[in-house]
C-alpha positions in Angstrom: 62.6 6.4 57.9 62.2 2.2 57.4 62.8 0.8 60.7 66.0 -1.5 60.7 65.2 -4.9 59.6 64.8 -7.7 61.9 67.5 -10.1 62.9 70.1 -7.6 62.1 73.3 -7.7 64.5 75.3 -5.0 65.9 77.5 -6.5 68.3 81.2 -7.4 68.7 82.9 -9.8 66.1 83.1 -13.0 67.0 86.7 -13.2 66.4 88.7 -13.3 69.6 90.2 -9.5 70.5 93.8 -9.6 71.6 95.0 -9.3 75.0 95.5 -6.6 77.2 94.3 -3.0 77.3 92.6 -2.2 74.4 91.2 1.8 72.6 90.2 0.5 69.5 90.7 -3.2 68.1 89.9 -4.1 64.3 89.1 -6.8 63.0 92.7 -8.5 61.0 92.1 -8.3 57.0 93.6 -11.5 55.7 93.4 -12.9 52.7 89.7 -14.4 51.6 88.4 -11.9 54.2 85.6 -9.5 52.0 86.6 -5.7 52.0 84.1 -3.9 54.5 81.3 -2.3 52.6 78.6 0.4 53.1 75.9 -2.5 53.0 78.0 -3.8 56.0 78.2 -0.7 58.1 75.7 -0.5 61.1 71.9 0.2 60.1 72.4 4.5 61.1 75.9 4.7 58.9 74.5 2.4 55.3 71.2 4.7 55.7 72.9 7.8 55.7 75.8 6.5 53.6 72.9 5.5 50.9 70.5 7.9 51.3 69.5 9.7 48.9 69.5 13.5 47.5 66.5 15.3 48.9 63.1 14.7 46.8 60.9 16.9 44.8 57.8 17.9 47.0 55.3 15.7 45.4 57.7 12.3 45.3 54.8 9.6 44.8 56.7 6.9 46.2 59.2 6.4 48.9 61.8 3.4 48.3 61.7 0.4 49.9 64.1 -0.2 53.1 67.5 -1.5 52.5 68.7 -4.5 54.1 71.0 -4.3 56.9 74.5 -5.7 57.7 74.4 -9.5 56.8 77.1 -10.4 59.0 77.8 -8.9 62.5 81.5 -10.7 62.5 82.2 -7.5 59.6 81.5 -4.7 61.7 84.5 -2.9 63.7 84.4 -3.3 67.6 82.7 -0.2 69.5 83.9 0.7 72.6 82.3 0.7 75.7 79.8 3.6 76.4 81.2 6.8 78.4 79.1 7.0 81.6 76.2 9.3 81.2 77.9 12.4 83.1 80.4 12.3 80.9 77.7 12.1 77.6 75.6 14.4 79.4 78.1 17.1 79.9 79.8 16.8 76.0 76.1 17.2 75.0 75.8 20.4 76.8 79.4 21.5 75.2 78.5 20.8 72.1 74.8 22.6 72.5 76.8 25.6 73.6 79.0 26.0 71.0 76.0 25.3 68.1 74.1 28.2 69.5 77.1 30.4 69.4 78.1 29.4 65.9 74.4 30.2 65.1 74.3 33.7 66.6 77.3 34.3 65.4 76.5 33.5 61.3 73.1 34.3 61.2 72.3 32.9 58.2 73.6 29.5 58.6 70.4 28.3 59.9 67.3 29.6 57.9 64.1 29.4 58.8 61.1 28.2 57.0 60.2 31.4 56.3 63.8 32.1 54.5 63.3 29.3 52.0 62.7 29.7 48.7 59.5 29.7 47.1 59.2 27.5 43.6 57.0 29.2 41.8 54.4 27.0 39.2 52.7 28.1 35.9 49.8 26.3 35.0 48.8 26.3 30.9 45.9 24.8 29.5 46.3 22.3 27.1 42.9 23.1 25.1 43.6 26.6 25.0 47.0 27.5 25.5 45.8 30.2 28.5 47.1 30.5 32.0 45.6 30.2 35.2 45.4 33.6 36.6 44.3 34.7 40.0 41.7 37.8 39.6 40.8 40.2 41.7 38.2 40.2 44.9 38.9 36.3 44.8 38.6 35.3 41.3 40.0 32.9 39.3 40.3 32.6 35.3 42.7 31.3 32.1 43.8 34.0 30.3 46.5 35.0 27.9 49.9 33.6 29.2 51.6 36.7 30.0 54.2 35.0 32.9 52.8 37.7 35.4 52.9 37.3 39.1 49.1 36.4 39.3 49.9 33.5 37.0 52.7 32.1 39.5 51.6 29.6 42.1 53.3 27.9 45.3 52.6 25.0 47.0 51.9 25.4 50.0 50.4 23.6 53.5 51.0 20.2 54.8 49.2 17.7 56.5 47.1 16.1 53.6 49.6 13.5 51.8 50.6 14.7 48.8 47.5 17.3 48.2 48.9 21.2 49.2 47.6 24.4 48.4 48.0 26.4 45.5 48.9 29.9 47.1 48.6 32.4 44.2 52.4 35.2 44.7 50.5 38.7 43.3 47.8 38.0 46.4 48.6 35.8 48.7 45.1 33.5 48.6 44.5 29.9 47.6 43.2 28.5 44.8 39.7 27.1 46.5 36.3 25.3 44.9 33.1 23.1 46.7 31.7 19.6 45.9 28.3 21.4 45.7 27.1 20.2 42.1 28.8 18.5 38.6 30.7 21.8 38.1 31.7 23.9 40.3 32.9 26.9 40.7 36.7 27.8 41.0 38.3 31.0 42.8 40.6 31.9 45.2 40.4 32.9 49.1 42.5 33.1 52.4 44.5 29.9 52.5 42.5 27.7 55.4 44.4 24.5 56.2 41.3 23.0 58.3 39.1 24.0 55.0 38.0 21.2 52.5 38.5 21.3 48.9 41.5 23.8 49.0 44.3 20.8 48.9 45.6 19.9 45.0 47.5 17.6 43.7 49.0 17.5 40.1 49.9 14.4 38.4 52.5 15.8 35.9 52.1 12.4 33.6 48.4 12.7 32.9 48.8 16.9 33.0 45.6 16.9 35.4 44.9 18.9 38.5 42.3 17.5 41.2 40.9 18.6 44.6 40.7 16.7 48.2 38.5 15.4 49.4 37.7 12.5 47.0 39.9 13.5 44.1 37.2 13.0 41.8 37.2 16.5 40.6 39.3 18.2 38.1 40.5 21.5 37.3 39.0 22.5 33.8 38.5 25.1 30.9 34.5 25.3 29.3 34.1 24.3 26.4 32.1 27.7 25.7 33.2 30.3 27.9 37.0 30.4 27.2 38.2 31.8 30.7 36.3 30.3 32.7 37.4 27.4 35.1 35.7 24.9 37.2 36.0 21.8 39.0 34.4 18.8 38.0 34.7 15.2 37.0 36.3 14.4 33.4 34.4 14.7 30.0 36.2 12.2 28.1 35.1 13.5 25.2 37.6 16.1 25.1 40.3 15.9 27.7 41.9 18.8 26.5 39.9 20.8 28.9 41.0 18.9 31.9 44.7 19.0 30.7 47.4 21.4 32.2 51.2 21.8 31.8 52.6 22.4 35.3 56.7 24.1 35.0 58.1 26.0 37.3 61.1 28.5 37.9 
């Protein structure tokens, strides 16, 4: 989250309170005086007021911050902190009742392991074929047929926007080396600490490539239909490069 921009107030208005005991005191709305708006509300409240719906896993850019408050004489009094027993002890309260609200329900707190899976077909642009995950590790584009072996998760974190592919008929990850011009493509145990397992998929250009360097792309041959490789682009027919990613 954008840290709070500098200069930004959030004391007390300026305004004189009234006199006398006071819970709560507002500032008076007269007329000429601006109606208080979400840009005005303290840094935590616009952020959360503006903030918005959860992103798609591959977002390639975050928004910039939003300014804060302009003018510290709009924003409501607070009152003066509880002493920390008394925060201490509602914190406690409330942990209490959370965890019995959670053992109670159940399924009002999933874990990661509960979520959903989106599940990603990959179809070659050149050939119209899927890429399929084979048996004893290998990898191919074959006939789409919309089979579990042709479904793919992303997976892993840790690498910016490069995850792994995690094939859902066998569990393994779509894997290749930097070892020559083309490589060879297939799919193994999914190894967060191995290299060249992490993809990334640029849905405008259609085009898969690996980490490290993401100078290699996912590809057809342009004489052995089913094969695929890794490797850097032949401009001389992209087609072969080219893959539309959708997903359930």
């Amino acid at each position: 989250m954008p840290s709070p921009p500098a200069g930004a107030s959030r004391g007390p208005p300026t305004s004189p309170a009234p006199s006398g005991p006071r819970t709560e005191w507002r500032q008076p709305i007269t007329a000429g005086t601006p109606a208080l708006s979400v840009d005005a509300l303290p840094h935590e409240c616009a952020l959360i007021a503006k903030a918005p719906p959860a992103t798609a896993r591959h977002a390639d850019h975050r928004g910039a911050g939003r300014a804060g408050p302009a003018h510290a004489a709009d924003v409501p009094f607070s009152p003066p902190a509880l002493p920390k027993e008394v925060v201490v002890k509602k914190l406690r309260l409330a942990t209490v009742a959370a965890g019995a609200l959670i053992a109670g329900a159940g399924l009002l707190a999933p874990t990661s392991a509960q979520a959903a899976s989106t599940y990603w077909t990959f179809k070659n642009v050149q050939y119209g074929t899927c890429l399929t995950a084979g048996d004893s590790g290998s990898a191919y584009s074959t006939t789409c047929v919309g089979s579990n072996r042709q479904q793919w998760d992303w997976v892993g974190d840790g690498h910016s926007s490069y995850h792994m592919l995690k094939n859902r008929e066998t569990g393994k990850c779509l894997r290749t080396d930097g070892v020559s011009n083309v490589n060879a493509v297939w799919t193994s145990t999914c190894d967060t600490d191995a290299d060249y397992e992490w993809w990334y998929y640029n849905g405008d250009d259609r085009v898969l490539y690996v980490q490290p360097g993401g100078l290699d792309f996912l590809s057809t041959s342009s004489t052995v239909k089913d094969a695929v490789y890794s490797q850097g682009l032949d401009l001389s027919n992209l087609n072969l490069f080219k893959w539309v990613g959708t997903h359930d």
